[in-house]
C-alpha positions as a printed NumPy array, in Angstrom:
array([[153.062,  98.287,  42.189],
       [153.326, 100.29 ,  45.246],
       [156.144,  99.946,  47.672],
       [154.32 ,  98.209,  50.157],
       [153.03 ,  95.672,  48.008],
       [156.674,  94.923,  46.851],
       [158.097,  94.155,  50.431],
       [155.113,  92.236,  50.923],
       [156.084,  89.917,  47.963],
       [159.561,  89.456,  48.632],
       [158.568,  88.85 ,  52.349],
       [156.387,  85.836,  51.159],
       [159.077,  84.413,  48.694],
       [161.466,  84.87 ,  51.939],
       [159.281,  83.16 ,  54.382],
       [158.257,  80.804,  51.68 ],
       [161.681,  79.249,  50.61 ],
       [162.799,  79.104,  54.363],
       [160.056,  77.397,  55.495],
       [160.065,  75.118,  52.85 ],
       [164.064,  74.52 ,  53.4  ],
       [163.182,  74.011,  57.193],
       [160.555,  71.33 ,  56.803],
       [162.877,  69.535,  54.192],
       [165.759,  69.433,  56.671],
       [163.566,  68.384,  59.423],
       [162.519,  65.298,  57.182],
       [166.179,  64.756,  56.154],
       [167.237,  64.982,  60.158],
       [164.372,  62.497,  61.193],
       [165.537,  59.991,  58.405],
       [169.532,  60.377,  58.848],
       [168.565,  59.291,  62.737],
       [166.005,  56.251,  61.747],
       [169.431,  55.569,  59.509],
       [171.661,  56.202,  62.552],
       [169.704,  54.226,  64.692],
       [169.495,  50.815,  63.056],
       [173.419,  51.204,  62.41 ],
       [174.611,  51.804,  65.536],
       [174.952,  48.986,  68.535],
       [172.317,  49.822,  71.633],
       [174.792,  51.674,  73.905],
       [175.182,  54.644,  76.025],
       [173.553,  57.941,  74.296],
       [172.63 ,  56.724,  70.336],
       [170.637,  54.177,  72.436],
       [167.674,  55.351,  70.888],
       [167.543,  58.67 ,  68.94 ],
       [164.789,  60.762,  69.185],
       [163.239,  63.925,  68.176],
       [161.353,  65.923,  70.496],
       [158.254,  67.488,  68.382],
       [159.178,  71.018,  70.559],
       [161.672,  71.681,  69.542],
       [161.25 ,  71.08 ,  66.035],
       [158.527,  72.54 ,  65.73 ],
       [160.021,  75.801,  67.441],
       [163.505,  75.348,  65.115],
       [161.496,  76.039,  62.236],
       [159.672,  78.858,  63.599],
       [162.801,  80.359,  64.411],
       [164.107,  79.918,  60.886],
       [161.278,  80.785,  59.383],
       [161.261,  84.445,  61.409],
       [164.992,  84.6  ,  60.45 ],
       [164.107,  84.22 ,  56.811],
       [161.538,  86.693,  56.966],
       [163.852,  89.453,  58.802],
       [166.484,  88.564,  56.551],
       [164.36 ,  89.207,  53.498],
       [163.434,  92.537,  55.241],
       [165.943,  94.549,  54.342],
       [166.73 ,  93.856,  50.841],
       [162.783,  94.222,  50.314],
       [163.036,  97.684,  51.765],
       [166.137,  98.502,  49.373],
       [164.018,  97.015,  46.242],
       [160.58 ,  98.764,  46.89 ],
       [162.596, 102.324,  47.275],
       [163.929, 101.871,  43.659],
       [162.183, 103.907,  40.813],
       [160.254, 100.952,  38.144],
       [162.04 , 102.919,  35.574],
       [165.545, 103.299,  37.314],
       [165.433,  99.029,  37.476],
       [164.266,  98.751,  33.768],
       [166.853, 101.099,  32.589],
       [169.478,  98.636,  34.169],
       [168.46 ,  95.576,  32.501]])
C-alpha cells in the first residue's frame, strides 16, 4: 500500500464515523425537543422548539471537516511507518 493510499483510508474511516455520529446526534437532538416540547407548558422561550435546517445542516459539516482534520495527522504518522516496522510490533 503506498502512503497516500493509507491517509486516504484513514481519512474515509475519519470522515465516515463523524459523519455518521453527527447525523445520529442530530436525530437524537430533534427527538429530545419533540420530547421537550410536549412536556413543557406553552410559555416564554420552550414555546415551541425548533430546529432551523441551517444550521444543522452546517453543524455537521463542521464536524464532519473537524473529523477529517483530526484524522489528518495520525494518518500522516501511520502512512510514514515501514509495513515491516508495524508487523514486527504486533
Amino acid at each position: 500500500a503506498t502512503p497516500g493510499s493509507i491517509i486516504a483510508l484513514i481519512l474515509h474511516e475519519s470522515v465516515l464515523i463523524t459523519a455518521v455520529a453527527g447525523y445520529m446526534g442530530l436525530v437524537a437532538g430533534v427527538g429530545l425537543l419533540e420530547l421537550i416540547s410536549k412536556f413543557l407548558p406553552d410559555v416564554g422561550y420552550f414555546a415551541n422548539p425548533e430546529i432551523n435546517i441551517g444550521v444543522a445542516i452546517g453543524a455537521t459539516l463542521i464536524l464532519i471537516v473537524s473529523g477529517a482534520m483530526a484524522g489528518y495527522m495520525p494518518a500522516r504518522k501511520a502512512a510514514a511507518v515501514k509495513p515491516v516496522i508495524a508487523l514486527r510490533d504486533e
